[in-house]
Gaussian input, Z-matrix of N, CA and C with variables (Angstrom, degrees):
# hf/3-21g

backbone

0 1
 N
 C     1     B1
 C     2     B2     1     A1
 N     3     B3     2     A2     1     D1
 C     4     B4     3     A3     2     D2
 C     5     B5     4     A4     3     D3
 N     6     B6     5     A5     4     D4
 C     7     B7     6     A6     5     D5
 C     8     B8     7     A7     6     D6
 N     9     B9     8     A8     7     D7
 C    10    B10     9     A9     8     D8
 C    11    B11    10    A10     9     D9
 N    12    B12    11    A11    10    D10
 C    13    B13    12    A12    11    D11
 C    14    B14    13    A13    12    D12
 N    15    B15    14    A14    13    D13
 C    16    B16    15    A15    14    D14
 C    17    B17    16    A16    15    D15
 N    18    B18    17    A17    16    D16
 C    19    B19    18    A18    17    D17
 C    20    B20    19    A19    18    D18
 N    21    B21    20    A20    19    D19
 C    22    B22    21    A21    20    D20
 C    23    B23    22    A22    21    D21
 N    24    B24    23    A23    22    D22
 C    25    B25    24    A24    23    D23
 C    26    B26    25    A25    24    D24
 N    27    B27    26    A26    25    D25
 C    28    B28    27    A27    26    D26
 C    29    B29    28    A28    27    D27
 N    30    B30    29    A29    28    D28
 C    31    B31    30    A30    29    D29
 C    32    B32    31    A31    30    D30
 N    33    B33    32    A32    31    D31
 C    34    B34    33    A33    32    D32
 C    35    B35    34    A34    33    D33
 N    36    B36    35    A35    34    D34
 C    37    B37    36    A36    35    D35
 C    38    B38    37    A37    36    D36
 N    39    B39    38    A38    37    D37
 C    40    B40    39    A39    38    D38
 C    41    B41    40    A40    39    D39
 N    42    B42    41    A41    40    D40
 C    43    B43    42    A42    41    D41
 C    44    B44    43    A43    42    D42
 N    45    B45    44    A44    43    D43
 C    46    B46    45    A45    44    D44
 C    47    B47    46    A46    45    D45
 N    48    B48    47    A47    46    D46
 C    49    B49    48    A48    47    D47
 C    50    B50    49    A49    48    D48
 N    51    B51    50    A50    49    D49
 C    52    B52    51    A51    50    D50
 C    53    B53    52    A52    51    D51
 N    54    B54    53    A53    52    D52
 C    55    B55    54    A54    53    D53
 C    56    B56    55    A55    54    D54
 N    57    B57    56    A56    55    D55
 C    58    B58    57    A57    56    D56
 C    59    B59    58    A58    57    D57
 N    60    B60    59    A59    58    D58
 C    61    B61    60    A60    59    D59
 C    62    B62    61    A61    60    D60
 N    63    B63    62    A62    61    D61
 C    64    B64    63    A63    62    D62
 C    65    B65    64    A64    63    D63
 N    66    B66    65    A65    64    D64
 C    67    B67    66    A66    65    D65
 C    68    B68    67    A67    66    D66
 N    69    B69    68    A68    67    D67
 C    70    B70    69    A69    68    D68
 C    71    B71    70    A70    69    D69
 N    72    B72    71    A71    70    D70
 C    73    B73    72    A72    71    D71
 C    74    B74    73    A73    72    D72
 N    75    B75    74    A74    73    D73
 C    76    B76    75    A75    74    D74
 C    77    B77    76    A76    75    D75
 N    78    B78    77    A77    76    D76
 C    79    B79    78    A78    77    D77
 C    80    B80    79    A79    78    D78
 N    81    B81    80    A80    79    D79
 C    82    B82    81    A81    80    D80
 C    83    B83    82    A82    81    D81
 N    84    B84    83    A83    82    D82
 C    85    B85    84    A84    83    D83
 C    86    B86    85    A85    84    D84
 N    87    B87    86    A86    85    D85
 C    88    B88    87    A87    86    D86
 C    89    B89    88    A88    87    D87
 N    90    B90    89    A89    88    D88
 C    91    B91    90    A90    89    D89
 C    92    B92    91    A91    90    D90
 N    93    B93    92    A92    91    D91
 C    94    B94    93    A93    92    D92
 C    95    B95    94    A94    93    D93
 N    96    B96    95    A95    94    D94
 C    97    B97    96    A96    95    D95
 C    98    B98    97    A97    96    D96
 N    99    B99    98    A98    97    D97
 C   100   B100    99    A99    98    D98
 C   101   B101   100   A100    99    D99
 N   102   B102   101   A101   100   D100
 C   103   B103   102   A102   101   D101
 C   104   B104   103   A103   102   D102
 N   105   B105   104   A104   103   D103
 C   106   B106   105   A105   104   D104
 C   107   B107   106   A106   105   D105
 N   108   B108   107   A107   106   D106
 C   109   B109   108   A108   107   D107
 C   110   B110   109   A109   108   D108
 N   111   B111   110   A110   109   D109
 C   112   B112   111   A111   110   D110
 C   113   B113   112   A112   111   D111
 N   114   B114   113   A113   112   D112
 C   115   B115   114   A114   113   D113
 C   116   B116   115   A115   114   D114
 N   117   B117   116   A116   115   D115
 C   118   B118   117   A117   116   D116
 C   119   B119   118   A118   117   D117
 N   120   B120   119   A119   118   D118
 C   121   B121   120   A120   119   D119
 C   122   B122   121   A121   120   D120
 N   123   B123   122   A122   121   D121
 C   124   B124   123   A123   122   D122
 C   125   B125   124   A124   123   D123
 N   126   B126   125   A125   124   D124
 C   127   B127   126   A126   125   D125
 C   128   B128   127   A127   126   D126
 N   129   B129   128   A128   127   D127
 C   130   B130   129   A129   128   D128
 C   131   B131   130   A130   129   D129
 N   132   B132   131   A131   130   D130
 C   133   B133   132   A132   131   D131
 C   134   B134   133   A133   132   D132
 N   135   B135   134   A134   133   D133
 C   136   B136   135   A135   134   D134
 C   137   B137   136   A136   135   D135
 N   138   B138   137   A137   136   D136
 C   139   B139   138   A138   137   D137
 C   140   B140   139   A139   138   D138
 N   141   B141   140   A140   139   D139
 C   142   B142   141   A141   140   D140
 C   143   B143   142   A142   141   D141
 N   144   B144   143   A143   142   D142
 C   145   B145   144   A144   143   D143
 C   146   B146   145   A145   144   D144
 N   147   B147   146   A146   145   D145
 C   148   B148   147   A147   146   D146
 C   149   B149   148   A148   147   D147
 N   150   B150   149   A149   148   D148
 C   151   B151   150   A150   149   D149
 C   152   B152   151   A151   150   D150
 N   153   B153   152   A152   151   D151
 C   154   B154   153   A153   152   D152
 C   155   B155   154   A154   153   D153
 N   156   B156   155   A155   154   D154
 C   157   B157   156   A156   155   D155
 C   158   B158   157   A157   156   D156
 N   159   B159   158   A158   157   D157
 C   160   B160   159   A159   158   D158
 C   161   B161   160   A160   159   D159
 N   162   B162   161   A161   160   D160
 C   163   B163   162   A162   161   D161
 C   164   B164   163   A163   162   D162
 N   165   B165   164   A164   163   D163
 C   166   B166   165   A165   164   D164
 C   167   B167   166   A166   165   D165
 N   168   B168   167   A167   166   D166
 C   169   B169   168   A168   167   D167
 C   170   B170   169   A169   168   D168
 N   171   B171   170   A170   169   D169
 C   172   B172   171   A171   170   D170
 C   173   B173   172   A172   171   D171
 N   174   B174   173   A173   172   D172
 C   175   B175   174   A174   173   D173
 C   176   B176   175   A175   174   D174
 N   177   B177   176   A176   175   D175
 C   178   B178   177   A177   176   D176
 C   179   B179   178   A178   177   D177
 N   180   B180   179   A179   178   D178
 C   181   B181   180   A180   179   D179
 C   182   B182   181   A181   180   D180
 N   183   B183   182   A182   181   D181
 C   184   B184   183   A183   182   D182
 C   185   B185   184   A184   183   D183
 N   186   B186   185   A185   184   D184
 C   187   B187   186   A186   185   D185
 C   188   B188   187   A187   186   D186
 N   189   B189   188   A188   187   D187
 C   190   B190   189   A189   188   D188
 C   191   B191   190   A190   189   D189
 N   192   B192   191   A191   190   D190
 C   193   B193   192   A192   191   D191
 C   194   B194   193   A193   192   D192
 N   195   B195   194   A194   193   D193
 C   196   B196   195   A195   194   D194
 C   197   B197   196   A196   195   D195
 N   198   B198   197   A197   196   D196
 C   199   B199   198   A198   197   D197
 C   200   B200   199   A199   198   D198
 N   201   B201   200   A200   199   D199
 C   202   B202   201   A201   200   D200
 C   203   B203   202   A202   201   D201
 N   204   B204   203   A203   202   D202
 C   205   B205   204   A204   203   D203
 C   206   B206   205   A205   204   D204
 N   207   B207   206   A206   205   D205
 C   208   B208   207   A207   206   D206
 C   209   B209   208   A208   207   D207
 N   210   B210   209   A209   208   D208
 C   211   B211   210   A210   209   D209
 C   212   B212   211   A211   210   D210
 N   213   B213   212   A212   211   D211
 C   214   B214   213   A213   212   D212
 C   215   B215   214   A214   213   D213
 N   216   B216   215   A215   214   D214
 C   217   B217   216   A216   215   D215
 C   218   B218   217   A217   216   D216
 N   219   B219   218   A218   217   D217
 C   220   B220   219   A219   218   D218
 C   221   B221   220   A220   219   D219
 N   222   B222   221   A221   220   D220
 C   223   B223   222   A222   221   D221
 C   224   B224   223   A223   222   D222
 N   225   B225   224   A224   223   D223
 C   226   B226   225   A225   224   D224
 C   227   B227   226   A226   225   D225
 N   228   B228   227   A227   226   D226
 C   229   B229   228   A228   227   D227
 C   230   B230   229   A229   228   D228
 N   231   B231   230   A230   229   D229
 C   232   B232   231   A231   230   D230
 C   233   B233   232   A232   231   D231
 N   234   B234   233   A233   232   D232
 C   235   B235   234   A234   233   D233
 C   236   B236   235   A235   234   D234
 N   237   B237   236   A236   235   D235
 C   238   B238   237   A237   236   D236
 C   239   B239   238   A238   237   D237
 N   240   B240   239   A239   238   D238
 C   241   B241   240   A240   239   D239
 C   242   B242   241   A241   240   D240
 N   243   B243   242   A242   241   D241
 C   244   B244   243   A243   242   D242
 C   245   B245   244   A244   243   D243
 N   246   B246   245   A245   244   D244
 C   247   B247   246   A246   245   D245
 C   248   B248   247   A247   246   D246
 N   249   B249   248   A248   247   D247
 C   250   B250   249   A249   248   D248
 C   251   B251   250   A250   249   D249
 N   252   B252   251   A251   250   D250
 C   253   B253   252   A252   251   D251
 C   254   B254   253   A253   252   D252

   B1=1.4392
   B2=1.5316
   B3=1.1639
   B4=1.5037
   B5=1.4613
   B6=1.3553
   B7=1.8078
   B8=2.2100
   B9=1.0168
   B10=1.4432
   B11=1.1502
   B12=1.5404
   B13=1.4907
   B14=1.5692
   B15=1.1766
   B16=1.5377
   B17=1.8236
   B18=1.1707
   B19=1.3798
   B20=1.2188
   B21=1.3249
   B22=1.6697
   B23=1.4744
   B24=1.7540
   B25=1.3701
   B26=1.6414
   B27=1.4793
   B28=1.6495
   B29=1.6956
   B30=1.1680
   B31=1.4306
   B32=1.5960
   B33=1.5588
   B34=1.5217
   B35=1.5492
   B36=0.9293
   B37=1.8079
   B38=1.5295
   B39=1.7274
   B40=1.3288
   B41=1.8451
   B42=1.4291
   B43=1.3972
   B44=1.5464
   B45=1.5631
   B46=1.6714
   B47=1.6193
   B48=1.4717
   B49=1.4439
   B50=1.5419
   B51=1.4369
   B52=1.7253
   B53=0.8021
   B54=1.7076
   B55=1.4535
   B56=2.4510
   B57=0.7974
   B58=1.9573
   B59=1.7518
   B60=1.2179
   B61=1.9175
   B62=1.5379
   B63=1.4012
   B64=1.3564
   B65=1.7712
   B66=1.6829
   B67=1.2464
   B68=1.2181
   B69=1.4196
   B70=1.5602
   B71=1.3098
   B72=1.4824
   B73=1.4468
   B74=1.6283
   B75=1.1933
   B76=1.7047
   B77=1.5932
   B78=1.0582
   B79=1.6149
   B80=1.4179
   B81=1.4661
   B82=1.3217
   B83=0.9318
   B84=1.8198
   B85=1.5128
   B86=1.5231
   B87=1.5371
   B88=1.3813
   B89=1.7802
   B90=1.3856
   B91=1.5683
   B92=1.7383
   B93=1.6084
   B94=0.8984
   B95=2.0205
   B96=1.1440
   B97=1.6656
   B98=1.7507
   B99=1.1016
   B100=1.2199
   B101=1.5807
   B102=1.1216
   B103=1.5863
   B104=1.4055
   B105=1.4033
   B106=1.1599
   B107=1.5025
   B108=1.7823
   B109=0.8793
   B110=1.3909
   B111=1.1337
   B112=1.7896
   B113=1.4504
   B114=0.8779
   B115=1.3271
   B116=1.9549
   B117=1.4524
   B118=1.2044
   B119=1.9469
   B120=1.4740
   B121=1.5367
   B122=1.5247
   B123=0.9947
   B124=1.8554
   B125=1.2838
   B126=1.2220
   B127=1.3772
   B128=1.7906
   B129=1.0896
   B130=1.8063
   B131=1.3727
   B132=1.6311
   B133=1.4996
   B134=1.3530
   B135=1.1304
   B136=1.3216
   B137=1.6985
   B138=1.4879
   B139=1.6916
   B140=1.2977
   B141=1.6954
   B142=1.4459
   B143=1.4783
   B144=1.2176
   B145=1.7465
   B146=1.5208
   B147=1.6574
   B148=1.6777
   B149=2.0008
   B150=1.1920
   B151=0.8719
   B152=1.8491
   B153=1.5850
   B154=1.9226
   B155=1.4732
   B156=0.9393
   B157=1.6011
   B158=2.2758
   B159=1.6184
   B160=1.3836
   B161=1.3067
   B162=1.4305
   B163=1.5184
   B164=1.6671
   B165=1.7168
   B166=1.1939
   B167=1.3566
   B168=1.6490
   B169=1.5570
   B170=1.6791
   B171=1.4382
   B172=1.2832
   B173=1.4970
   B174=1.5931
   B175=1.8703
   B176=1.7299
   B177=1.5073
   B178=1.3857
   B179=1.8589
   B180=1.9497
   B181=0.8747
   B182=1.5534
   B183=0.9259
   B184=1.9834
   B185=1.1696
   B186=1.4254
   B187=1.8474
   B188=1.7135
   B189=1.4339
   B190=1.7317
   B191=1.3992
   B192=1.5983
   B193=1.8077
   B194=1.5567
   B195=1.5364
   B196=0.6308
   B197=1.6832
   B198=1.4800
   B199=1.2978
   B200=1.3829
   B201=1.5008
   B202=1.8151
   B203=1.6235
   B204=1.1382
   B205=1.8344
   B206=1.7613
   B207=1.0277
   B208=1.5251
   B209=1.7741
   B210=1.1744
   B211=1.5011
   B212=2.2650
   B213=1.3999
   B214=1.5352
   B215=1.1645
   B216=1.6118
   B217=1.3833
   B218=2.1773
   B219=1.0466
   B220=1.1044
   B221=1.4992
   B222=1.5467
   B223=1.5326
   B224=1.5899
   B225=1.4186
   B226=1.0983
   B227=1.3941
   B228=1.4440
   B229=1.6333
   B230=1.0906
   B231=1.4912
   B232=1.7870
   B233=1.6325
   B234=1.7278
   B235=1.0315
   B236=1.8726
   B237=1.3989
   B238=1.0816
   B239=1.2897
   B240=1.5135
   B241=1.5662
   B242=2.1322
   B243=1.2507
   B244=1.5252
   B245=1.7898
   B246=1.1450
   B247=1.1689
   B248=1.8154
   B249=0.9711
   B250=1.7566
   B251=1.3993
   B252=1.2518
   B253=1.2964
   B254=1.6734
   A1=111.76
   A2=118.11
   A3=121.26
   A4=112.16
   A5=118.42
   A6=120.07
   A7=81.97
   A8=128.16
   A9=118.03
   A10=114.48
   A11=117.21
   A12=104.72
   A13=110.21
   A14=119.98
   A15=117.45
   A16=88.36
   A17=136.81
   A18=105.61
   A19=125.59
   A20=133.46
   A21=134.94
   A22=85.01
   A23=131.17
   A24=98.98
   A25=126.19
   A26=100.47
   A27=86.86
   A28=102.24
   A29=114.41
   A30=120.27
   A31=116.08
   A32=93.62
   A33=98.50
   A34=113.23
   A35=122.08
   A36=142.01
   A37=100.64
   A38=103.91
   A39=115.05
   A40=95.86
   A41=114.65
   A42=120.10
   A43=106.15
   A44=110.71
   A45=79.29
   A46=117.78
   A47=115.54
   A48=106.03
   A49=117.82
   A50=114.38
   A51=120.15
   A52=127.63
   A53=129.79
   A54=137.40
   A55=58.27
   A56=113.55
   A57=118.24
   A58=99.56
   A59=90.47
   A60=99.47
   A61=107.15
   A62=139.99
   A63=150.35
   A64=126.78
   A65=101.92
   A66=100.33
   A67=127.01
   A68=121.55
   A69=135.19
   A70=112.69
   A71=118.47
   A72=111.45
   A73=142.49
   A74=90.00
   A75=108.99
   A76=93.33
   A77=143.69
   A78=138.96
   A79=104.71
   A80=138.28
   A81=137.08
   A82=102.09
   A83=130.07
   A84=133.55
   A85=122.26
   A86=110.12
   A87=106.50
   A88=122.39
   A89=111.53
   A90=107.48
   A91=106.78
   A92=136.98
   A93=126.07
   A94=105.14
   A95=86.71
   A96=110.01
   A97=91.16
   A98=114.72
   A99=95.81
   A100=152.39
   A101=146.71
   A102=131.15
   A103=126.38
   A104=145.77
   A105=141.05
   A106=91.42
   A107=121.77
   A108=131.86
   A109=125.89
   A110=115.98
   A111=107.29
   A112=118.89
   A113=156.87
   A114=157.47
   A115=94.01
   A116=119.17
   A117=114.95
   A118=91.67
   A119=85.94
   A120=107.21
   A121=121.10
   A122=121.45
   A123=132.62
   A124=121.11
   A125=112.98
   A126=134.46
   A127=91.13
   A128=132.83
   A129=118.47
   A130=82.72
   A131=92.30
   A132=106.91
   A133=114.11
   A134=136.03
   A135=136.07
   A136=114.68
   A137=101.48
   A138=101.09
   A139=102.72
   A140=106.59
   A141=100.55
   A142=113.23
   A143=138.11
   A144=115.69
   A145=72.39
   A146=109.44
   A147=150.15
   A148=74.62
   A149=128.01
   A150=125.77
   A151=126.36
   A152=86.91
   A153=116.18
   A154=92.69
   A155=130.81
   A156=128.73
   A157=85.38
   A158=114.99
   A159=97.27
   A160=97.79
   A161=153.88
   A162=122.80
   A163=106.00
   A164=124.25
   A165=112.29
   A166=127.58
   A167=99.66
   A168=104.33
   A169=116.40
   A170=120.28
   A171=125.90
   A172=109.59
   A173=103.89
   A174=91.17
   A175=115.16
   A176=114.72
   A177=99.02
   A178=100.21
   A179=130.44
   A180=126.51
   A181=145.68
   A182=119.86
   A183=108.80
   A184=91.50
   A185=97.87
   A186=122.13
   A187=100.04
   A188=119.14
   A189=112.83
   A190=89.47
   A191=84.12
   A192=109.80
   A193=112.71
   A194=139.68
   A195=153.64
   A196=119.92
   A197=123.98
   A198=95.22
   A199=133.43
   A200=123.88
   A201=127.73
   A202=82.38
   A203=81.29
   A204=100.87
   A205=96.28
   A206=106.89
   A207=127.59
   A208=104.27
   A209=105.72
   A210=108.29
   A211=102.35
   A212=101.58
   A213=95.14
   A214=94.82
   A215=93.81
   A216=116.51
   A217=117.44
   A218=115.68
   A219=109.03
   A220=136.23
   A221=117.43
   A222=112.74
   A223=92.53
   A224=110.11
   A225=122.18
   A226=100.25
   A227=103.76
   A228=124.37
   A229=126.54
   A230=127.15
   A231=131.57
   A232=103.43
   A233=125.95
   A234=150.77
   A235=101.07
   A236=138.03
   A237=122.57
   A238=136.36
   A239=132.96
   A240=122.64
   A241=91.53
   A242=82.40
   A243=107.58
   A244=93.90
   A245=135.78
   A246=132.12
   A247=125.64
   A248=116.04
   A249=110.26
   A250=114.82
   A251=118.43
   A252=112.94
   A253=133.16
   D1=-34.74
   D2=-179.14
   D3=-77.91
   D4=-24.90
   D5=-173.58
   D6=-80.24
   D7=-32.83
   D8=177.63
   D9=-65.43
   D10=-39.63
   D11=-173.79
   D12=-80.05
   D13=-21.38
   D14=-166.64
   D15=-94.24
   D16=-11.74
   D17=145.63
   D18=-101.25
   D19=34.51
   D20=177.91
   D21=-113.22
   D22=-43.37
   D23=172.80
   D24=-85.93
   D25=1.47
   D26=179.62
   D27=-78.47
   D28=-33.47
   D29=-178.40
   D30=-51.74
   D31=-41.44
   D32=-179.59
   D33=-97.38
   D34=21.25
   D35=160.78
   D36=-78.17
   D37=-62.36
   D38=-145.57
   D39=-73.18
   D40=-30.94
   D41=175.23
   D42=-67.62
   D43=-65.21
   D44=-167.57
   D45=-72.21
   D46=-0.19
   D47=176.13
   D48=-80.26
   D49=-5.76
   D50=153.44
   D51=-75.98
   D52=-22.96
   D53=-118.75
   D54=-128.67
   D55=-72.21
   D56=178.88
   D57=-31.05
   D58=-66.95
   D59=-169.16
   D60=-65.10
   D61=-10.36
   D62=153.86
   D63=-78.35
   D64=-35.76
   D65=149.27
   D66=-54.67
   D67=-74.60
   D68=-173.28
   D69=-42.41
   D70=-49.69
   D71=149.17
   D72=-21.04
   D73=-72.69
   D74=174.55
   D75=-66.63
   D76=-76.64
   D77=-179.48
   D78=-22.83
   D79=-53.74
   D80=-145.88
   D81=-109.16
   D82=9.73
   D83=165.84
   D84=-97.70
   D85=102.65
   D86=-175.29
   D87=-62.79
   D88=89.28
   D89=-178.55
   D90=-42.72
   D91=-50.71
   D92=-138.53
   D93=-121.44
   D94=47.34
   D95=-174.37
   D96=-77.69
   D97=123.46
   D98=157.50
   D99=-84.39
   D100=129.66
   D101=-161.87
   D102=-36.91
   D103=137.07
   D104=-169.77
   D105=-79.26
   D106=155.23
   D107=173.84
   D108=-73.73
   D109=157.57
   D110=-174.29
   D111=-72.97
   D112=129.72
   D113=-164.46
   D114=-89.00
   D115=116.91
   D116=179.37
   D117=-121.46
   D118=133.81
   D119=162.82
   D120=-119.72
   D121=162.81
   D122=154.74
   D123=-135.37
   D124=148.64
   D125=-120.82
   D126=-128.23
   D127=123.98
   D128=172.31
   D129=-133.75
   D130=143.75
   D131=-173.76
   D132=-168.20
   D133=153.25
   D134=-153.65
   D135=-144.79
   D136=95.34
   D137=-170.43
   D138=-57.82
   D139=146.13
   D140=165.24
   D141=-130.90
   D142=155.76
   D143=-163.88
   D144=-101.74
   D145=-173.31
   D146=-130.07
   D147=-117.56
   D148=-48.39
   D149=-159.03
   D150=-70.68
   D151=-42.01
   D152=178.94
   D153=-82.65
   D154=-35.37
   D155=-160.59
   D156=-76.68
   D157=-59.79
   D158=-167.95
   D159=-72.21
   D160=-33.22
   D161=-169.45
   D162=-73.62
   D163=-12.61
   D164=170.42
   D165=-57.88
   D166=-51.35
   D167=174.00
   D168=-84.91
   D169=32.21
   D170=154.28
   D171=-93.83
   D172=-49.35
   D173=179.27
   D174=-73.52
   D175=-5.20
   D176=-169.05
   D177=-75.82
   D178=138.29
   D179=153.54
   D180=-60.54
   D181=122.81
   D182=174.59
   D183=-89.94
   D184=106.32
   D185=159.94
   D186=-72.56
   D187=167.90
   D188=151.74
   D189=-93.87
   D190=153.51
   D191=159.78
   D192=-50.30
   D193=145.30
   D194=150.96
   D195=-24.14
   D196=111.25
   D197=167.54
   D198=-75.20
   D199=162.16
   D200=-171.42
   D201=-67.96
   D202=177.60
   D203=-178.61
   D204=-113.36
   D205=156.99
   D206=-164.04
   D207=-68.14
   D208=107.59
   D209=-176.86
   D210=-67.76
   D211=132.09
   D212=169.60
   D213=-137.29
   D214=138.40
   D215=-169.83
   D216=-55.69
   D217=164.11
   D218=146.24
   D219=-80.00
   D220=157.93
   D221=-177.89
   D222=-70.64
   D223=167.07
   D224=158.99
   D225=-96.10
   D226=153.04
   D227=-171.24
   D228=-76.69
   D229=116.13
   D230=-156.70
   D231=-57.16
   D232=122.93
   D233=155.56
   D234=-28.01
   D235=118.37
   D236=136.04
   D237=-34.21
   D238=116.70
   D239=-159.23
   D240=-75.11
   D241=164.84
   D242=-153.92
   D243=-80.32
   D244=120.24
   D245=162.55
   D246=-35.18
   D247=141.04
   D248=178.15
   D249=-98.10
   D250=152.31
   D251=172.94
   D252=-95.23

């Protein structure tokens, strides 16, 4: 009789401790949230066929880069002449 009762209350532990963890649930769910808005974009875009795209990059030129210009140093800074004695 006692191995029955200690499982009619574990059973009924294990129920109302779902029947708790199913409340709190439903409590902490805002039914009346309202929907986030749709995020709308547009798109501009410009098909180009396989064909216009290679005679484009046939007329574009490869120039060279520019050369730097010739770095010249600075003077170094005139020594104060040395006092005499």
């Amino acid at each position: 009789m006692q191995k029955f009762l200690d499982n009619g209350l574990a059973i009924a532990g294990s129920l109302l401790l779902h029947a708790v963890i199913l409340a709190l649930l439903f409590a902490g769910f805002s039914w009346d949230r309202p929907a986030p808005a749709p995020i709308r974009t547009t798109l501009k875009a410009t098909v180009v066929s396989d064909e216009a795209f290679r005679l484009a990059d046939d007329d574009i030129e490869l120039s060279p880069a520019p050369a730097a210009p010739p770095v010249t140093p600075e003077p170094a800074p005139a020594l104060p002449p040395e006092p005499q004695p």
